[in-house]
N, C-alpha and C positions, 0 to 999 in steps of 0.2 A: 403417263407422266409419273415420273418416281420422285423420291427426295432422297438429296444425299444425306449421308451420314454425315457429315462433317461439317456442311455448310448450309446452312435454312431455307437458301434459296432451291427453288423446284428448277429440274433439269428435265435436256428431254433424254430420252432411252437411245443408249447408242447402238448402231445397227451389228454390231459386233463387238463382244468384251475388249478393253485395251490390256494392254500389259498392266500388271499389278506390282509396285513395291510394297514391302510387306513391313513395316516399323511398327517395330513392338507389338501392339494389340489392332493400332489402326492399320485401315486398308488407304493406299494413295496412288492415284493413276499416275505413270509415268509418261503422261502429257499434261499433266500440270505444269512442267516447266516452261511451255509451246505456249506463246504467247498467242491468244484470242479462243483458245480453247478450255472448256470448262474441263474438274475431273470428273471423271466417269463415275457414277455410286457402285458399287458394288454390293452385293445382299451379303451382310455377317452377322454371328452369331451373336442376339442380345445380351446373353451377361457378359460377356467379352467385352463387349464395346461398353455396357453400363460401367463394369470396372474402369475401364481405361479414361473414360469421361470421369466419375468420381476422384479420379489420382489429378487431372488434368484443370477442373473446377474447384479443388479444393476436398472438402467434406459433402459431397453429394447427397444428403441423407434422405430428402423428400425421393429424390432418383434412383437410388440404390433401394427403398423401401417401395416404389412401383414398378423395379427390376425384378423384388423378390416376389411380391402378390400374382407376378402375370402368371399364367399357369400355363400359357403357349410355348412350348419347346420347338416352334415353328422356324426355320431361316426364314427373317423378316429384316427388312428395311429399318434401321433406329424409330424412326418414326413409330412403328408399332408398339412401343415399349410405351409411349407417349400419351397423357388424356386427351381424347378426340377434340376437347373442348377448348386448348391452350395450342395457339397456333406456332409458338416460336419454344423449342422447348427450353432455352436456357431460363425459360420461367420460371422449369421446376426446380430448378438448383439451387439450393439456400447456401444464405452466407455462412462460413465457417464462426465455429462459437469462439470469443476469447483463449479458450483454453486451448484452442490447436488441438482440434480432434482429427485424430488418425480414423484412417480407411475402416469402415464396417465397425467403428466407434459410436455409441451412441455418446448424446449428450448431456453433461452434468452439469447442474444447476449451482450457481455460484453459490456460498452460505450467503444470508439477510441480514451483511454486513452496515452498520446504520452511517459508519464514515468510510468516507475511499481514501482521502491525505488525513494523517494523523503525525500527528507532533509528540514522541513520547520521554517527556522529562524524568533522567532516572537521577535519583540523588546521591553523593558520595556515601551516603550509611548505609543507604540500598545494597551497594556492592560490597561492601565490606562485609555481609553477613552476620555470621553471630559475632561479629569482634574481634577474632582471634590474628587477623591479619588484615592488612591494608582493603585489600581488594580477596575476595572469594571466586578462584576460578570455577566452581558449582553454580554462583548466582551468574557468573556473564555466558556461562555455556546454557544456561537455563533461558537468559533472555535471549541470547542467539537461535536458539531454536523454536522459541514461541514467535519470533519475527519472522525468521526463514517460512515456518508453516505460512503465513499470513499475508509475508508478499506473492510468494505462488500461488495468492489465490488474488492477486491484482491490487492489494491495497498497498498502498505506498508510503513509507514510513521513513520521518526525520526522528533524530534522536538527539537531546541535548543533555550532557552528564554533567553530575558536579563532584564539588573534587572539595568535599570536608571530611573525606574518610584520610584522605595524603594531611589537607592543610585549610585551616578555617580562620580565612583573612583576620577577622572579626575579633578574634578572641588573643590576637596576636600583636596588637597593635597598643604600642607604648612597651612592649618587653624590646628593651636587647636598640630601644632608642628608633626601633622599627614604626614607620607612620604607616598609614593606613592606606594610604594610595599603594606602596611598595607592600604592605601587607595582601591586598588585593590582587596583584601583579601575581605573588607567587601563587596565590590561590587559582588564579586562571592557567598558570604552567600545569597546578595540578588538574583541573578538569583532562588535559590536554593527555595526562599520563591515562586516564583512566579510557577517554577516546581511542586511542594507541590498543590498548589492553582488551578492550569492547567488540574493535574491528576485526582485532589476530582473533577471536574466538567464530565470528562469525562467519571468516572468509574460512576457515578449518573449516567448517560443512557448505562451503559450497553458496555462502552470501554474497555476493558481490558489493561491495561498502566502500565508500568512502569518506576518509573525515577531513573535515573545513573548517579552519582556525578565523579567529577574529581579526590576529596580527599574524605576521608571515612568521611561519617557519617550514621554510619551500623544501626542506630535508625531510621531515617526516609528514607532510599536510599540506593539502590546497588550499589557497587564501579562501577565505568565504567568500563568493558573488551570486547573488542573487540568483541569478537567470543560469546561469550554471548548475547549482546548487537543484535548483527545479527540474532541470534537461536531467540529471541525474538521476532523479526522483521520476520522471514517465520512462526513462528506461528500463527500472525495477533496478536500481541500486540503492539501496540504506545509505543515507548520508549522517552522519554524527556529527554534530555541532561543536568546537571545543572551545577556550578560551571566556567564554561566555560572550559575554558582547563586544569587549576588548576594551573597555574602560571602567579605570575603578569605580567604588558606589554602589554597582551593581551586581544585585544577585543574579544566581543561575537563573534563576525563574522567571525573573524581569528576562533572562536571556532567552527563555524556552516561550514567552509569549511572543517577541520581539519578533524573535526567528518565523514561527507559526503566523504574526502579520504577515509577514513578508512575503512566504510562499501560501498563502494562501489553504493554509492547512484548515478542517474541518474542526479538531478539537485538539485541547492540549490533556495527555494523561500522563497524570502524573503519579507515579509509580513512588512507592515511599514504603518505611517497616512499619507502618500501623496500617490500620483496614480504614481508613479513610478523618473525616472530620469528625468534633468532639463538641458540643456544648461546654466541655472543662477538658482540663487533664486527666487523660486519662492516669497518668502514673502518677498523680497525686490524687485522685479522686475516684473510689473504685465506683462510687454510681454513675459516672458520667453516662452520658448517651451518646451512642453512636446517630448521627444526621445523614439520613438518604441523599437530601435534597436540597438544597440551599440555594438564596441566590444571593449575587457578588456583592450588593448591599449591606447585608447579612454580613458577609464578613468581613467587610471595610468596616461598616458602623462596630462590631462584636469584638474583632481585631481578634480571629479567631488564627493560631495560628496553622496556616493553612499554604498562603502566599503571600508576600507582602504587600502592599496597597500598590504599590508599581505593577508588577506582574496583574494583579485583582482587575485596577484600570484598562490596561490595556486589552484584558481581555472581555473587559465590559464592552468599550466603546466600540471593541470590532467584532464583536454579538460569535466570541468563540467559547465555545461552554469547557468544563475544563472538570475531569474526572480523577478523584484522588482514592487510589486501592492499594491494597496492600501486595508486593511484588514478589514476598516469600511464599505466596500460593498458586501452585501449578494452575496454567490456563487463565488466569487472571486477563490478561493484554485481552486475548481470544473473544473474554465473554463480556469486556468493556466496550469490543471494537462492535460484537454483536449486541450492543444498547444492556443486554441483562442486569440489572437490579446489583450490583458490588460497590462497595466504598460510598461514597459520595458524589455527587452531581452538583456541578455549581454553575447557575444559566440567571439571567434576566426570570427566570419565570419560578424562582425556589420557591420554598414554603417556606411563610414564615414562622418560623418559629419563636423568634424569641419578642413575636408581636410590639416591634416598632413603633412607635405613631409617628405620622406623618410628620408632624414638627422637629420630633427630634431629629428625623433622619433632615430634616432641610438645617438644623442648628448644625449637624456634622458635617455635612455639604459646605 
């Protein structure tokens, strides 16, 4: 009794070889078309047939690494290639790794990434650099390829920008008889310019991106929807948020936590020009301390500027922790996304620092 190469099932021995077609690497009787008749096995050469199973299975690597050990240069039946002790050999066949490993590839271990969705709020001063102009094509080619690196390696990233380097609602409201909702209004057009400017950098190397507005403007951007927006995000495409939420009131950051409910994103980081949170100002105050660790508490009660109590809440109640580093330092996104010690940490579980007692925090409650 032999076994075919092809098919697990045990055959018997034909009393005479059949014709053989010959495809590619495998061997196939041509009476396999002949209905009630099995094919015939024929005896072929093991790394032949190893390889051609390897191509056919995917990433063969347990198979291909029992193809190499045997030291039998024998013509033998597949089977020989096989542990006596595993009756069906596609047992030995492991599944291919995320990465899509090529033929006679070994496999590499993904980095000890601590979030898979990340939400990354970059600010309008962020981009503008040292000041010298609106937007720094330096800093958005910089963050396009600290992204690119990191979705190739499966982590899936939304990005939501702000747009006070163009125009800062805030500061504009009561000049020229301008209110504050229309003051708002423009400042979401801007976020939307800086989207636009974010994506051309990214899609230039080879990012697949696209950006989702709050309110339509179906000419340059996809309205935001949720479930969209997600499908997006398991394909490995960068989604950039713009508009912010698409009503006045609110900050980017109320927009970057909103968004990060919604899709279910891991953490919010938040990418800013200082190296994280401050006990004081820093630019008024040269001793201030830089803060590792904090929690939302902390800078709701502290009113530490950081995020506003909107954005702080939100991302209290839906337990997303929320990392603020400095974005003018190479690798930064890299070693926030790998948990590493940069800027500040803000989670249900800070330290406290500026020792609280429980009443007060219930009198600000």
């Amino acid at each position: 009794m032999a076994v075919c190469c092809l098919c697990p099932a045990p055959v018997l021995s034909a009393r005479r070889p059949a014709e053989v077609t010959v495809l590619g690497d495998s061997s196939v009787s041509s009476s396999a078309a002949r209905p009630g008749l099995r094919r015939n096995c024929q005896l072929v050469d093991k790394p032949a047939v190893c390889s051609r199973l390897s191509e056919l299975f995917g990433a063969g690597i347990a198979f291909e690494r029992r193809c190499k050990s045997s030291r039998s240069s024998n013509v033998a039946p597949i089977v020989g290639a096989l542990a006596p002790e595993l009756e069906d050999p596609r047992l030995l066949v492991e599944a291919p790794s995320i990465l899509g490993l090529s033929k006679g590839a070994e496999s590499t271990a993904l980095p000890n990434f601590r979030w898979r969705r990340v939400l990354l709020k970059v600010s309008g001063e962020a981009l503008a650099g040292d000041g010298s102009s609106n937007i720094d094509p330096k800093v958005t080619m910089s963050i396009a390829r600290e992204v690119a690196a990191i979705t190739r390696l499966g982590v899936e990233v939304a990005i939501v920008v702000g747009g006070g380097n163009f125009f800062r609602g805030a500061s504009w409201v009561g000049a020229s008889g301008l209110d504050r909702a229309s003051a708002d209004h423009i400042g979401m057009m801007a976020t939307v310019m800086n989207a636009i400017f974010l994506q051309a950098s990214m899609e230039s190397i080879g990012v697949p991106t696209r950006v989702m507005t709050a309110f339509r403007m179906a000419e340059v951007a996809e309205p935001y929807i949720r479930r969209r927006a997600v499908r997006h995000l398991e394909k490995g495409r960068v989604v950039i948020f713009g508009a912010g939420t698409g009503n006045p009131f609110f900050t980017t950051d109320t927009a970057a936590a909103l968004r990060a409910t919604e899709i279910n994103a891991e953490v919010v980081l938040k990418a800013t020009n200082v190296d994280g949170v401050y006990d004081k100002d820093p630019r008024k105050n040269p001793d201030a301390t830089l803060l590792e660790h904090v929690s939302y508490r902390e800078v709701a009660i502290q009113g530490l500027s950081v995020m506003d109590i909107t954005a702080i809440t939100l991302c209290q109640e839906n337990c997303i922790p929320v990392v603020v580093f400095n974005l003018n330092e190479g690798g930064n996104i890299t070693k926030a996304l790998s948990g590493e010690r940069i800027g500040t940490l803000i989670d249900s579980e800070g330290c406290d620092h500026f020792k609280i007692p429980k009443a007060q925090e219930m009198r600000k409650s």
